[in-house]
N, C-alpha and C positions, 0 to 999 in steps of 0.2 A: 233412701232407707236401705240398710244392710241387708241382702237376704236371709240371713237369721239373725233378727235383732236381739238386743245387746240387751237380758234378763235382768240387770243391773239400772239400766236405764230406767229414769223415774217417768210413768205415764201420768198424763192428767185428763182429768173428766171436769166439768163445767156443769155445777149443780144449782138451781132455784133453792135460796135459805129455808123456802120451808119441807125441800124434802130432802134434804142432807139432815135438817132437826129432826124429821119424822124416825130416819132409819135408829135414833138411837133406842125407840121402841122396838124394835127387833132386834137390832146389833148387823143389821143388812141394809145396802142400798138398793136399791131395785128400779129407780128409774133409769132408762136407755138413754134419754135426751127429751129437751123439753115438753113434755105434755104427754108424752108416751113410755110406755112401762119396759121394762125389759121381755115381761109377758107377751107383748104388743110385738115389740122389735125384732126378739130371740136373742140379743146381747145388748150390752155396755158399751155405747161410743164412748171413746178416750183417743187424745191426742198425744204428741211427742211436745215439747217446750218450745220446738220452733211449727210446732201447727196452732199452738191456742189463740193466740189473738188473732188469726184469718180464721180460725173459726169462730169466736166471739161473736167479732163484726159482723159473720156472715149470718149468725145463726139469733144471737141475741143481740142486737144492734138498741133493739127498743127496748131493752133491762136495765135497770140503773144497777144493780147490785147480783152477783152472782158469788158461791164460794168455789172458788179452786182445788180440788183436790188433787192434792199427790199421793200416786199410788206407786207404792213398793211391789213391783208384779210378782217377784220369790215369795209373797205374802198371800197370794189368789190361789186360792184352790182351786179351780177352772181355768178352762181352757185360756190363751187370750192368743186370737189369731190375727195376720197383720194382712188387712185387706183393701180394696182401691174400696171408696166410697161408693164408687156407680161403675156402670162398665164402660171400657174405654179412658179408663183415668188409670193415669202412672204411681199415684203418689199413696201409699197405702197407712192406714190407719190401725192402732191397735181395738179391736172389740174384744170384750170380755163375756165370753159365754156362761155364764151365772151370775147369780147376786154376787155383791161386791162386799164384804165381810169389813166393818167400818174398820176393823186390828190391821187391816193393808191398807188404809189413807195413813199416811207418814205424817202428815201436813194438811192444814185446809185452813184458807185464807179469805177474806173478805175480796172479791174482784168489785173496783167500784168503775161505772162508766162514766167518764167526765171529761168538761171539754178543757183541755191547759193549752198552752200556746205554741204548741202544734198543731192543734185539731183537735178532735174527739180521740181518746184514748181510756185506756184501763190500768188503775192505778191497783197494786196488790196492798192491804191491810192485813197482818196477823191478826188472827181469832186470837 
């Protein structure tokens, strides 16, 4: 990852369908990652398009269905800082320091987990 990353570049966050549905009562997303709030966390984990499926696997292994958002970061009003995950890790990750404003997901996609004849994989469905 580039030392100032590429503002252009589209991020993605890994949302449970029922709280990507919830935020259109607000017009905000607010969960961090699974089962925990942005509240909870203090930001938005999002990946780059070559981190989402090692994170998938890693994180949602047992979800049969998640939505993929793409986020336009020029579209976030807050901060979004590019951090290692834990300390002592190289490979850094976009978080987003506030709710996520549903007008900056570009895109959001059915992620379905299914096994085809490779293995277990994740297939993209447009919404």
């Amino acid at each position: 990852m580039p030392a100032t990353p590429d503002l252009d570049q589209t991020i993605f966050h890994m949302a449970m369908p029922d709280d990507w549905a919830a935020a259109f009562l607000t017009g905000e997303y607010t969960m961090s990652t699974r089962g925990r709030t942005l509240d909870e966390e203090g930001f938005i984990h999002a990946s780059t398009r070559d981190q989402i499926e090692a994170t998938a696997n890693r994180f949602y292994a047992d979800v049969d269905q998640l939505v993929l958002l793409s986020i336009d970061p020029r579209k976030v009003p807050h901060d979004i800082k590019w951090e290692p995950p834990a300390p002592g890790v190289d490979e850094l990750f976009p978080h987003i320091y506030g709710p996520l404003p549903i007008s900056a997901v570009v895109r959001n996609d059915f992620w379905i987990h299914a096994i085809d004849e490779s293995g277990v994989g994740w297939t993209l469905t447009n919404l």
